[in-house]
Structures are given as C-alpha cells and as structure tokens.
N, C-alpha and C positions, 0 to 999 in steps of 0.2 A: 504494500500500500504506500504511494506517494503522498507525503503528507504535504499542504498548504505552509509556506512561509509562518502567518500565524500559528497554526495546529504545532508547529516545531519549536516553536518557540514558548508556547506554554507547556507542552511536553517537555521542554528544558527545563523548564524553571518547576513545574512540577515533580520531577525526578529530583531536582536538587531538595525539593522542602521533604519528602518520602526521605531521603536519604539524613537528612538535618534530623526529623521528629520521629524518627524511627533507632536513632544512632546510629546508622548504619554506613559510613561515609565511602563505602566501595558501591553503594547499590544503587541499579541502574535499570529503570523499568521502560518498558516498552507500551504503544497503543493496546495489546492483547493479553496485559499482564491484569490477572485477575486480582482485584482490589484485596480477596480472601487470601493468598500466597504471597502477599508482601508481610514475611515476617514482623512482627513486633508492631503490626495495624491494627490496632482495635479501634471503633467505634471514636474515641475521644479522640485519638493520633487523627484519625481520620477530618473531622470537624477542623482540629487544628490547621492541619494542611490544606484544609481548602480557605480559611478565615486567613494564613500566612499566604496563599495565593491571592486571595481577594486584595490583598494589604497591596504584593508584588507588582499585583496591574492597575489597582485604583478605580475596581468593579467592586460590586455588589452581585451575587449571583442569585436564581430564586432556589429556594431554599426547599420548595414544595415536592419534587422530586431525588431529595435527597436517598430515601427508603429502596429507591431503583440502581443506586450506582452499582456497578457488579465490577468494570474494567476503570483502567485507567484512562483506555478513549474515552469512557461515557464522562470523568472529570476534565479530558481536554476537550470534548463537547461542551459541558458546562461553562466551562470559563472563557470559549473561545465565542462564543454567543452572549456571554455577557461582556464581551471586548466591541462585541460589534453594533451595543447599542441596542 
C-alpha cells in the first residue's frame, strides 16, 4: 500500500509517540499493525497516544469512534481527517 505524503507522516509521528508511551524506543509499527500486539498498549497508553498526537498536529479528533480502533491505519485514519479539516 502507497501511503499519501500526509498518511506518512502521521504514521511517523504516531510510531514515535507508540514507541515514547509504551517505552519501547526500538518499536516501529506499520499501517497493518494491530492496535492489540503492540506490547505494553493498554486502553490508557492508548488515549495517551492519541491526546500526544492530537497535541503533535494541533487537531482535535472525534472521539465517538474510539471503541472501533483495531489497526494502526484506523489511528492514521483518525488523525489524518482530522488534519484535513
């Protein structure tokens, strides 16, 4: 999958907060990396890293859909439609 200049760019910077709130500073996720198999992700790690993304881009993301995140695409979904307004 070719990802969009944007899409790669908040997958960069999501990868890094993953790797930051997880202490994990070798870890490097992909679009198809299930939310569930990023060790040391529970539920609050989770919130965190997307509230330190929120922070990163200077979005608000909606929140309503949170209960559906499964992948790391569906967070660079999230946040890359709340980039675009």
């Amino acid at each position: 999958m070719t990802l969009s200049a944007d899409s790669a760019a908040v997958l960069a910077a999501v990868s890094e907060i993953f790797a930051r709130v997880t202490n994990q500073p070798a870890l490097v996720v992909d679009m198809s990396r299930r939310l569930d198999a990023i060790e040391r992700l529970d539920s609050l790690r989770l919130l965190e890293t997307i509230a330190l993304a929120e922070e990163h881009f200077g979005v608000a993301v909606d929140t309503s859909g949170f209960g559906e995140l499964e992948t790391v695409a569906d967070i660079v979904r999230l946040l890359s439609a709340a980039r675009q307004g």
